[in-house]
C-alpha positions in Angstrom: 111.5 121.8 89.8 112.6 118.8 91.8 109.0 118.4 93.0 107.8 117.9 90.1 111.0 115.2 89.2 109.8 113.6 92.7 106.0 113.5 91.8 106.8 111.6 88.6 109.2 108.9 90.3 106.5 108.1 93.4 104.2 107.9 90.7 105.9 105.6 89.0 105.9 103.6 92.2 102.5 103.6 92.7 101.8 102.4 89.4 104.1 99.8 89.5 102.2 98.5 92.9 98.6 99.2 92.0 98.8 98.3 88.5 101.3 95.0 88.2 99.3 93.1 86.4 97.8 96.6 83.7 98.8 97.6 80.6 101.5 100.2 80.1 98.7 102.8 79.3 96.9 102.3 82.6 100.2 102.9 84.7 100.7 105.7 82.7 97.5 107.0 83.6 98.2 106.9 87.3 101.8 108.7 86.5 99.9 111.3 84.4 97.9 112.0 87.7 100.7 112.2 89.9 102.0 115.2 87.8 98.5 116.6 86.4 98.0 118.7 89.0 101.0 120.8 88.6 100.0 121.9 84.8 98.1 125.0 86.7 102.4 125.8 87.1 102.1 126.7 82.7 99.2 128.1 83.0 100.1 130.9 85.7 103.2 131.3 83.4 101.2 132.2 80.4 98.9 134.7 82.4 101.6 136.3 83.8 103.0 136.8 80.3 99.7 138.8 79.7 99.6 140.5 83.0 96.7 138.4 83.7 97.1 137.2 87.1 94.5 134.4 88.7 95.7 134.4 92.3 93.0 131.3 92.9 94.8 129.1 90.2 97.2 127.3 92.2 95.0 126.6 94.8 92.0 125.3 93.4 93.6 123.1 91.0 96.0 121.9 94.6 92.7 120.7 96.1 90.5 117.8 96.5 88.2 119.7 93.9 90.7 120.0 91.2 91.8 117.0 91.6 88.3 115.3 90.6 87.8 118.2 88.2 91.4 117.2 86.3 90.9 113.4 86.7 87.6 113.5 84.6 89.1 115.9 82.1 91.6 114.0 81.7 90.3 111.0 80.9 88.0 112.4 78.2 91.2 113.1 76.4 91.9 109.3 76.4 90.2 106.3 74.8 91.8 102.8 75.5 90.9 99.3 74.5 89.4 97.2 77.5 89.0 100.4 80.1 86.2 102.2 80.6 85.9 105.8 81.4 85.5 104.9 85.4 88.7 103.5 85.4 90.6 106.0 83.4 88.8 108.1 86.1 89.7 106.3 88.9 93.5 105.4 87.8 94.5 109.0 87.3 92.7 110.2 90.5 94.8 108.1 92.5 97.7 109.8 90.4 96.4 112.6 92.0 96.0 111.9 95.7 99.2 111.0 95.4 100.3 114.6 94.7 98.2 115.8 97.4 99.1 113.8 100.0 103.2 114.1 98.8 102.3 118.2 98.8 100.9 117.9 102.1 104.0 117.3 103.3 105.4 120.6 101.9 106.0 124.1 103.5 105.7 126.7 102.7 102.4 126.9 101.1 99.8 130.2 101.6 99.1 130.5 104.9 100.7 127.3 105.9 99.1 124.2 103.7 97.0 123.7 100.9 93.2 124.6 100.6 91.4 120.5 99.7 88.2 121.6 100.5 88.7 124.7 98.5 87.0 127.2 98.1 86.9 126.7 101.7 90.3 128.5 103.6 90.7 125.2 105.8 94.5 124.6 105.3 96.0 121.0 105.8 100.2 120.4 105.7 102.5 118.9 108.0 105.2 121.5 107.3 107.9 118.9 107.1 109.7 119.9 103.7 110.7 123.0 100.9 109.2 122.2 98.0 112.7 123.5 96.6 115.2 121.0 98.4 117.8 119.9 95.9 117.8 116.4 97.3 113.8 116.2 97.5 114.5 113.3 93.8 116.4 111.1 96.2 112.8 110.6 97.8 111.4 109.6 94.9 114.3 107.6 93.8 114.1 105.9 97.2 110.3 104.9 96.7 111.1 103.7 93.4 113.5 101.5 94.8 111.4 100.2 97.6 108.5 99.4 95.0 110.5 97.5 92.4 111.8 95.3 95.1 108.3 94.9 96.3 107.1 94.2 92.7 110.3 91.7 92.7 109.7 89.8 95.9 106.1 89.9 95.0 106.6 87.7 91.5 109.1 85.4 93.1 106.6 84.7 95.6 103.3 84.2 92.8 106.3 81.8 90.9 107.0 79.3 93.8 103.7 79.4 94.8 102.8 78.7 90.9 105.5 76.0 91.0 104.1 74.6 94.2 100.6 73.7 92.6 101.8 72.5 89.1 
């Protein structure tokens, strides 16, 4: 599952850009998101277990519908001090655009790309990458990289500028 692994680390990037200044929790809300949309993989496991199969699983919870749909569930499962629902909302839905756009980039997917406005058939991927590449965590180990020395150069620069008016 090395998209999965991938998901978590650019989601860890993105929360360390969008949320500098947030509480743990609200990172982790954003990281949750970045990986929510893949729980549709246990799901299909279990109902093939049964001999249950839901063919539309993988793709409605892969578009822009699930993606709101998972973001408000979500977020009802959560209560934290100083955030209001909206933002629990609005933090883990960016979690989850960040899937979307990070599976967009994916082939092969049916028929070539995922379904966002689904239950419309309208696919959208750039059919750059296998989903299965062993090297696809060195991606997200990259973006890691590239957002804690943004989040680096970004407090030096708040401390000398902090130095500067004192």
């Amino acid at each position: 599952m090395p998209d999965v692994f991938t998901h978590f680390l650019v989601g860890v990037s993105i929360a360390l850009l969008v949320r500098k200044d947030g509480s743990r929790a609200e990172r982790m809300l954003i990281i949750l998101g970045a990986v929510l949309i893949d729980i549709e993989r246990p799901f299909s496991w279990l109902l093939a277990s049964t001999e249950f199969y839901w063919i539309g699983l993988t793709p409605a919870f892969h578009s822009i519908l699930g993606a709101v749909f998972l973001s408000y569930s979500a977020a009802a499962c959560f209560d934290l001090e100083h955030t209001t629902f909206r933002e629990r909302v609005k933090l883990i839905l960016i979690g989850c655009t960040v899937h979307l756009l990070l599976d967009m980039t994916m082939y092969p997917w049916e028929e070539r790309g995922l379904y966002l406005l689904y239950p419309l058939k309208i696919t959208f991927s750039f059919n750059l990458l296998w989903p299965d590449f062993w090297w696809l965590p060195v991606f997200g180990i990259a973006s890691l990289l590239v957002a804690l020395g943004i989040r680096y150069l970004m407090t030096l620069t708040q401390s000398s500028k902090a130095e500067r008016d004192s």
